[in-house]
N, C-alpha and C positions, 0 to 999 in steps of 0.2 A: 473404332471409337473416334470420334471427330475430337480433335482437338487434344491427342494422346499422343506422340512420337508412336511412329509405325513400327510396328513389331514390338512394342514393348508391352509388356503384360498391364493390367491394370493396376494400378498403384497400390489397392487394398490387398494387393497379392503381399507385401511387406508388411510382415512378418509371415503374415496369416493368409488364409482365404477363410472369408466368412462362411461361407455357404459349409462351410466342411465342420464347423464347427458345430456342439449341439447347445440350442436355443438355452436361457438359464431357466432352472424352474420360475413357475408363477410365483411372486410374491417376493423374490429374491432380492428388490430393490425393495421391497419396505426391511427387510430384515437386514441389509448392508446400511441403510438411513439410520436404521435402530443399535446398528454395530458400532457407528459412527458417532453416533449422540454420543455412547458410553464409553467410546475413546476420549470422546470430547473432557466428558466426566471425570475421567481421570488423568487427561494429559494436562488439564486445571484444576486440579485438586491441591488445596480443599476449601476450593471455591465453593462446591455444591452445599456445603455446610453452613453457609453465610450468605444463601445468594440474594438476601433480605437488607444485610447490614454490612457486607465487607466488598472492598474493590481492588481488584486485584492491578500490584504494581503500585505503583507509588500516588498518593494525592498530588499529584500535578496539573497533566493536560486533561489526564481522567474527569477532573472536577470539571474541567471550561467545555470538555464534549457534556460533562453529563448538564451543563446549562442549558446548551445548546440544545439538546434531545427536549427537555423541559418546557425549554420556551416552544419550541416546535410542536412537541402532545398537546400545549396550551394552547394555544394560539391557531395554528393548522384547521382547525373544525372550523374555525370562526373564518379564517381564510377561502375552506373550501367551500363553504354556503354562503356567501359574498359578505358576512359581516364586519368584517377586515378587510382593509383596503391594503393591496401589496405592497406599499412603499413602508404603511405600518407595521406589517410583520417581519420588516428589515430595521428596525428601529426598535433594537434590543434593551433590555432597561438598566443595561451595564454605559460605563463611560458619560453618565448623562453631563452635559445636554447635546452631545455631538453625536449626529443622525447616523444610518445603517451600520448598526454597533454590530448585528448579527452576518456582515458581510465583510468585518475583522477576521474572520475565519473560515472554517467549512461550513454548512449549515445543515447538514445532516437530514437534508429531508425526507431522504429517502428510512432510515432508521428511526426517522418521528412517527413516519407513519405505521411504521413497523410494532413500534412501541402503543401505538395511539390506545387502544383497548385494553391493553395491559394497564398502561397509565391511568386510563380512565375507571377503571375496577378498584385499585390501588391508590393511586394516587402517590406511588414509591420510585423514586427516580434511578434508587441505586439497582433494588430487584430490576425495570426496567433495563438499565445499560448491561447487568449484567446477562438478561436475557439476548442480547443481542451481542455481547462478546462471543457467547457460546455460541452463535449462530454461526459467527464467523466461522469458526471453524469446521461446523455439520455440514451447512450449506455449499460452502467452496468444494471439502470433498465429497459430496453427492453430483454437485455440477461439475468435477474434473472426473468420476465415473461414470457417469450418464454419455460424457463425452468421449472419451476414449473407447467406453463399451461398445458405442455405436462403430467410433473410427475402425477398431480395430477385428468387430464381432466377438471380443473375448471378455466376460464380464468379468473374469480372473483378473484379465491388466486393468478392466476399470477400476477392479478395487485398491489395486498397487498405487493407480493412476492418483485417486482420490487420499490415499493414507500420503504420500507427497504433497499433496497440494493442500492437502488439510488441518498436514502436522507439518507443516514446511521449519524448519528450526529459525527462517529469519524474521517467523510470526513473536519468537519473543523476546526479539528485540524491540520490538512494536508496541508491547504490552498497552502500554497509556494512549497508545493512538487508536483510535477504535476507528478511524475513517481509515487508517492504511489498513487496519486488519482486516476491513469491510470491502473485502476483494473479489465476493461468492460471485458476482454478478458476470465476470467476465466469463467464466468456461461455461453456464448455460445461455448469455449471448452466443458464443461460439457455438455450441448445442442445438441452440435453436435454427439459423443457419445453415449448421451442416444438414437437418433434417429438411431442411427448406430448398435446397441443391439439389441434397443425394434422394430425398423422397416426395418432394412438390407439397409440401404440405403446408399452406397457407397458414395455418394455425401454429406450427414450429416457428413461420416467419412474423409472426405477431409474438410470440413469446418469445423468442430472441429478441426483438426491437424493442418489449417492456423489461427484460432484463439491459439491457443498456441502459436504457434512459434511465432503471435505477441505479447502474452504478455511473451512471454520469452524474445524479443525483445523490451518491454516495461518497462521493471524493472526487475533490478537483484534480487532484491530481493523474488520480485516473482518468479522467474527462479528457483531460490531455495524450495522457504517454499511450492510453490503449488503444484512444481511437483508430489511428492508422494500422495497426494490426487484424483491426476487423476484413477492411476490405484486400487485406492481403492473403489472410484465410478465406475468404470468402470467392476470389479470385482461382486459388488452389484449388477449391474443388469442385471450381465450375467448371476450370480444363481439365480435373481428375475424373472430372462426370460426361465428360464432353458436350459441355454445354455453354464452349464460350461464344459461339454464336446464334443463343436462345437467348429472343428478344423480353421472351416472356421473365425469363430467371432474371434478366437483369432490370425491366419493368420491375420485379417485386422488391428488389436489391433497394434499388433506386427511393421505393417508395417509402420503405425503412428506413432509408437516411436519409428524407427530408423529413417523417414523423419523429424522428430521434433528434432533429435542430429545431423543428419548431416543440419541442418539451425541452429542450434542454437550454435555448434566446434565454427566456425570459429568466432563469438562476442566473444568467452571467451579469445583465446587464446591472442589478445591484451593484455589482464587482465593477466594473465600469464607472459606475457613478463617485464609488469609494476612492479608486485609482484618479477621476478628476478632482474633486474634493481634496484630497490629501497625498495623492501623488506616491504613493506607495511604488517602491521598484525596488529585487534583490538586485544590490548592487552584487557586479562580477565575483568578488574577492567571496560574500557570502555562498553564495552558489558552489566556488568552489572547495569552499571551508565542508560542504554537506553533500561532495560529490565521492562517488564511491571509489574506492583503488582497484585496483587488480588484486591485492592481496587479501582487501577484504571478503571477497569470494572464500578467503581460507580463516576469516575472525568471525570466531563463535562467538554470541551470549556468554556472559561468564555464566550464570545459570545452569545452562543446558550443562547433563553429569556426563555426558561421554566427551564431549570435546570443547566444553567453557573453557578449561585450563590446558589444554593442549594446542588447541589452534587460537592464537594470539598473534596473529601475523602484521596485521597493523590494526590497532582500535582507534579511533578517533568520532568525532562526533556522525552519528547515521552510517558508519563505516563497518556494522557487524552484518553484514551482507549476506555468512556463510548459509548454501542450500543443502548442506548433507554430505552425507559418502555416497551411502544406498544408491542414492537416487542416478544420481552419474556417473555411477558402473551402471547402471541398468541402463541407461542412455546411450553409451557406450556399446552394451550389448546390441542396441538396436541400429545402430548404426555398421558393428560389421554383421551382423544378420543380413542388413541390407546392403553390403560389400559382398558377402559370400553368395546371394541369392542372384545380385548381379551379374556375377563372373558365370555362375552356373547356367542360367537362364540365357546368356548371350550367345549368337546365334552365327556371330564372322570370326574363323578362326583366326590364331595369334599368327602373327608375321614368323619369315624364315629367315636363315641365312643373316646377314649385316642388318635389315630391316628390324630384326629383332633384336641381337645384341646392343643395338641402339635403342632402342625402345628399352632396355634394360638399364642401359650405362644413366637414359633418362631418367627414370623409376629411381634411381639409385640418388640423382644428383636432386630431386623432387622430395623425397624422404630427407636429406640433409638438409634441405633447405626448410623445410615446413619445421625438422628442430631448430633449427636458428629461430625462425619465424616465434614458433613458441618459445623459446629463451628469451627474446627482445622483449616479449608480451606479459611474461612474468618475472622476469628478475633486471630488464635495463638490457640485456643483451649480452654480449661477450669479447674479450678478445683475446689472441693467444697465436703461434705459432709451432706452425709444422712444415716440420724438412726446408727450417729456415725462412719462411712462406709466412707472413702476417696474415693474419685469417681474423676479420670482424666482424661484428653483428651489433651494432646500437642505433641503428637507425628503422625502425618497423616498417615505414612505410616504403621504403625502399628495398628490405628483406621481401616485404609482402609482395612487391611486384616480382624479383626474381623468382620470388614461389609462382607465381601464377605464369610468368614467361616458361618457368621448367613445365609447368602444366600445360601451357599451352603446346610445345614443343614435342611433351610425350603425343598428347591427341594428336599430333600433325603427322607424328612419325606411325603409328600404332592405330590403325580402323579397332581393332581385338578392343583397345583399353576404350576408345572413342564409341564404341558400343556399351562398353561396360559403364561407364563414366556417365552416360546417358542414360542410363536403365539408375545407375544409384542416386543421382542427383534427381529423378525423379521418386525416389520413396518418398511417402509421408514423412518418417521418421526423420529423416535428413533434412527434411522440409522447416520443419518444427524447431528441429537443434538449429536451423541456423538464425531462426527467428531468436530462440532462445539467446545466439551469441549477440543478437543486435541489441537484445533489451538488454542485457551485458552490459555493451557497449554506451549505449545510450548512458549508463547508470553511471558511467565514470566522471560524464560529466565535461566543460567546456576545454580541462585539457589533464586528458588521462593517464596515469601514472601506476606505475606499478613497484609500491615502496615508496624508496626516496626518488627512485628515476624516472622523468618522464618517457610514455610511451608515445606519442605525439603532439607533434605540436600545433596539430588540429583534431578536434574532438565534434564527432557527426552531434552532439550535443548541441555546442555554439554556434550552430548552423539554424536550430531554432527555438533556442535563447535571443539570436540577434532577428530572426526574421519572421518566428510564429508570433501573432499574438497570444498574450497572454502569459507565455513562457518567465517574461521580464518578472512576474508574480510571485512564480517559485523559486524556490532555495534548495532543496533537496531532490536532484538528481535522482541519488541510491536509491531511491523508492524507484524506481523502474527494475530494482529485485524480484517484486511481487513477482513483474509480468514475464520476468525471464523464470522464476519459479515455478509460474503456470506451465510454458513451452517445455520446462524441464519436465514437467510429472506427465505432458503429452507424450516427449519423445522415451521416457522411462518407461509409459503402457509400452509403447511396441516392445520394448527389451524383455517388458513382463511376457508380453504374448509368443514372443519368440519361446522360453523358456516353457511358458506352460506345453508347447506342444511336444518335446521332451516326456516321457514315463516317467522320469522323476522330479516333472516340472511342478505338480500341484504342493508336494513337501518343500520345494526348493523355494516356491510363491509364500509360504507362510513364514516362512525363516526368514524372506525380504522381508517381509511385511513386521515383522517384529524390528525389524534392522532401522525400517525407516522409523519407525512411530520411536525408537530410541534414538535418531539423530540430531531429535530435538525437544526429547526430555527432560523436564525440567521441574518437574513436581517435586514436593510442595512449592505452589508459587510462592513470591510473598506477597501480602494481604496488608491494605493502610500501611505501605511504608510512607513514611512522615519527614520532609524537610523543612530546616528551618533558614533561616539566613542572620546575618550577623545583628539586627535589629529586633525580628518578630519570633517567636517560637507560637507555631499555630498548633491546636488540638490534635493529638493521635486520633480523632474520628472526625466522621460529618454523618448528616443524620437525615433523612428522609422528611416532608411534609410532616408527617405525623407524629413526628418526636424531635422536634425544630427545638433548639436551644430558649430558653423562656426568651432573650432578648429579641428575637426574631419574631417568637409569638408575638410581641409587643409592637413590635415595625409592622407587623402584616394587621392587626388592626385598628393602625392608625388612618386618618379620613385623605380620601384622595387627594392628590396635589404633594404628598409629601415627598421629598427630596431627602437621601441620606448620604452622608460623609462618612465611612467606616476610619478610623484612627488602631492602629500603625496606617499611614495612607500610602501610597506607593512604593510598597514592600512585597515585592511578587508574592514572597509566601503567602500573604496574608490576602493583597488583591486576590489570588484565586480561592480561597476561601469564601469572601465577601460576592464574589460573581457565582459561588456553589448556591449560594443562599440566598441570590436576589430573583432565581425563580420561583422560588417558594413563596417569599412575603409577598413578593411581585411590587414592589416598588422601584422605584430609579433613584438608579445607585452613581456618583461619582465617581466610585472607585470601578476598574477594569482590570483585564487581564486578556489576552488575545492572541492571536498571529501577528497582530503589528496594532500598533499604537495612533492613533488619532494625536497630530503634534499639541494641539490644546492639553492635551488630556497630560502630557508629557509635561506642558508649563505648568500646569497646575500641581502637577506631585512635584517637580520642585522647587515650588511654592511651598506647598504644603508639609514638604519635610522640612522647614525650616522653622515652623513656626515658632520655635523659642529665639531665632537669630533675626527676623524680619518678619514680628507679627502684625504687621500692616498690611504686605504684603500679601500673607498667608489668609487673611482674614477676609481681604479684599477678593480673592479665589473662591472661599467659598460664598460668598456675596454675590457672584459673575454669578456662578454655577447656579444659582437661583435653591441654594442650602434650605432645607427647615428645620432638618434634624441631626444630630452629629450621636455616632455611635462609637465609643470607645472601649477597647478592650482592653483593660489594664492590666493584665496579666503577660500577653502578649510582648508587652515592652522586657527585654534581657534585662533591661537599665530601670532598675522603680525611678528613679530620678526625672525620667523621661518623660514616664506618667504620669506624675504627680506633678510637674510643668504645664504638660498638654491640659487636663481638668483646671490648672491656675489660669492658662492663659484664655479660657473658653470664658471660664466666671468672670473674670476683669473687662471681658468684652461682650456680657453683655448673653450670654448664651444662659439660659436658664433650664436648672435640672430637675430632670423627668422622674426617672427614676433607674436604680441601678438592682441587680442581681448577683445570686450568689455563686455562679460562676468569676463575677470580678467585674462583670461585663456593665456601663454605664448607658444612659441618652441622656444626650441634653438637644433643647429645642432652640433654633435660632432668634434671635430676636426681629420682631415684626418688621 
């Protein structure tokens, strides 16, 4: 096989050989899809109860994606039939009057368009979101089986493969984030792909290429931390196919990633224009505030009932990292499957005499050193004495090198291990985990620590933080969990497939399979949890188009040109409330709420929260902002005092009243 180390078996020999396997019955991927849904169903329950009126997780981020989604179903049609001009559909009717409001954030195009027909039947923003929360979870496990099934020929591990990636436990920690849960795209990219390598299938390589470019269009984040992982699988099993000197395969390669840059230029360049404009960059110190630990690989969701309240190892902000137990025993398992299968398969016998006792004494000094190595990696390192002898370990990068000098040193001394070494390092399975440890790695961030100690004092992170563009945008490292999640529930199939071949492998498969789908259990979610802040106490609900609070009915058919102020004003509770609701009436709104902040937008709310201490000021802000309508929510204020200020200070200036509701809720109109 051209491009395979000579003598060594085929790579799909680990765990498994396919051919020896029997094909699954027909239909068995709609009935696993179906098995999938109903996991889904109940590992959100009792979501399926409400999926009209209730949003699971907290009124937070949940409201500003579900804008987003909104403005998108809106607006999208009119985009894609040239009605709308692109810089307008970037020009959100939040933050008004400061331009590409909708590139404050994700833009979720990919899930607008997802939503579009539902939205469009309905007209329900929340059924909408909530139909694509669900999806998250169906769709990623159908695409991490579909994946694995093929890799491995064992549609048993793809199921294992998909109940991992599907029910992953650090999906809920994610809850309110609907663009990190919106992760499905990446294993039928890879999917697509590998069919397009291992079986020439042009049409696999079109459906990979449109699976990216939605999840490049599904999260920027992803846009970033997955892309290099594509052409490093993609790479794998061209030499795993012997086809790295097939001009054709990388001809198709090639053509896929310029079709996935030119769909994916024109989302950035908005981002681009917002970064001139206003100069947005996470500064270092954030970045590291929302970079993962080493520990939090071991901190659960308080949520999830098997190990919320057990593994607490460090929590801090985007720090609940943890992927399970199940899953990394079975990972585990696959990996010495593909040690044992090594040794056995290999073909130059073990050294004699000195040659070998050496090769032992290294073996022995190799194994000491890889625990050190892991000690420095998880707890700071060590130190201690024996036979009088100081014996340390707190420095990683320099533990890691004597690991690899002992490794190198065994191969030098030992053909027996340097055959065997080469036959493991060539499994899939190993391939995957070590991918897995990079996306790890990555997630700690620009300087990695494990607890309180750090574990380097360079992080492969800060390498493109400082030198990628784009990098300088994000905050949050840890999200490259997902993509060590995905490699995790890859390298877990092999462990599955190892086992299934086992007589008492297919009992031993459903016992995992319950194991994982409970490592990140956490039913009943909670549904409209409600925050307030020391200022605003906003509504235990929010309401769909169709049953809009009467104040809202009243902004939506007021005549074009109007401009509204919501009061509490720059009180995040409440801003995210006021940006839920300004898809609906569809007017432009002063008030915002976002991934970052437009500095204007910033002077104006503290302006505007002053307006009993500096109503000149205040007044003069909404005059700039080009005001016609002023909406306040009198209830909203902790303080009646506050309220009953705000309506004194609007009448004395001139603001004249509309009319008010029995919610509490007021408008006044500005003067001409």
């Amino acid at each position: 096989m051209i491009g395979a180390p000579a003598g060594s078996p085929r790579p799909e020999a680990w765990p498994s050989t396919p051919s020896r396997l029997r094909p699954p019955a027909p239909g068995t991927t709609w009935l696993v899809a179906l098995g999938y849904t109903a996991l889904a169903l109940a590992f959100t329950w009792p979501l399926a109860l409400g999926l009209a009126r209730d949003v699971p997780g907290d009124l937070g981020d949940s409201l500003l994606n579900m804008w987003i989604l909104e403005w998108g179903a809106q607006h999208a049609p009119h985009l894609l039939t040239g009605r709308l001009s692109w810089q307008a559909f970037w020009n959100g009717n939040i933050f008004h009057p400061e331009p590409y409001a909708l590139a404050l954030s994700e833009h979720l195009f990919a899930q607008a368009l997802q939503i579009a027909p539902v939205y469009a039947l309905t007209g329900n923003i929340i059924l909408c979101y909530n139909l694509v929360f669900l999806s998250t979870f169906v769709v990623s496990a159908i695409g991490a089986y579909l994946l694995v099934r093929d890799l491995t020929g064992d549609w048993r591990a793809g199921v294992i493969a998909g109940l991992v990636y599907g029910f992953l436990p650090y999906r809920i920690s994610q809850i309110p984030h609907v663009q990190i849960m919106s992760s499905q795209w990446m294993p039928l990219a890879l999917w697509g792909f590998y069919r397009y390598v291992d079986r020439r299938s042009r049409l696999a390589l079109a459906g990979g290429t449109a699976a990216l470019v939605l999840q490049n269009w599904s999260c920027g984040y992803y846009l970033l931390f997955f892309a290099p992982f594509v052409p490093l699988f993609a790479v794998q099993r061209l030499w795993a196919t012997g086809r790295l000197r097939d001009r054709a395969a990388w001809g198709g390669l090639a053509t896929a990633g310029i079709a996935t840059v030119v769909c994916t230029v024109p989302f950035l360049l908005p981002y681009r224009e917002v970064q001139r404009l206003y100069g947005f960059d996470r500064g270092l110190g954030e970045v590291l505030a929302f970079s993962a630990n080493v520990w939090s690989y071991a901190t659960a969701a308080e949520p999830i009932h098997l190990w919320g309240h057990v593994l607490r190892m460090y929590p801090h902000g985007e720090g609940e990292t943890f992927l399970g137990v199940t899953a990394p025993l079975l990972a585990l398992v696959a990996l010495v499957a593909a040690a044992v299968l090594a040794r056995r398969t290999s073909t130059v016998p073990p050294a004699a005499g000195r040659r070998r006792m050496a090769a032992a004494a290294l073996g022995l000094v190799l194994v000491l050193q890889t625990i050190a190595l892991l000690t420095t990696l998880l707890v700071g390192g060590f130190k201690t004495t024996i036979a009088g002898l100081a014996v340390r370990a707190s420095t990683p990068l320099r533990v890691a090198l004597q690991t690899l000098l002992a490794l190198a040193a065994l191969l030098w001394t030992s053909p027996s291990m340097r055959d065997i070494a080469r036959r493991f390092f060539s499994a899939p399975a190993v391939f995957f985990a070590a991918l897995m440890l990079l996306a790890m790695w990555l997630s700690l961030g620009p300087d990695p620590s494990a607890g309180p100690a750090r574990v380097s004092d360079i992080g492969l992170y800060s390498l493109l933080y400082d030198y990628v563009p784009g990098f300088t945008g994000l905050r949050v490292p840890a999200r490259y969990a997902m993509i060590a999640g995905l490699f995790l529930a890859m390298t877990a199939g092999y462990g599955a497939a190892a086992i299934a071949r086992r007589s008492w492998g297919p009992v031993a498969l459903a016992g995992l399979g319950v194991l994982v789908f409970a490592d990140g259990a956490a039913m009943p979610l909670q549904m409209n949890h409600t925050w307030g802040t020391e200022e605003a106490i906003p509504p235990a609900r929010v309401y769909p188009a169709s049953a809009l609070p009467r104040v809202y009915q009243r902004i939506r058919a007021l005549p074009a040109g109007t401009v509204v102020a919501e009061f509490p004003f720059g009180d995040a509770a409440w801003e995210i409330r006021a940006v839920y609701y300004a898809a609906a009436h569809d007017k432009p709104v002063l008030n915002g709420y976002s991934g970052a902040f437009p500095p204007a937008y910033l002077a104006r709310a503290a302006a505007l929260r002053r307006f009993a201490e500096d109503g000149d000021r205040a007044w003069q802000a909404l005059l700039d902002a080009g005001t016609t309508h002023v909406v306040v929510h009198i209830p909203a204020f902790k303080n009646p005092d506050r309220g009953r200020q705000l309506l004194s200070w609007l009448e004395t200036r001139g603001a004249r009243y509309v009319e008010s509701f029995p919610e509490g809720d007021a408008i006044y109109e500005m003067p001409r």
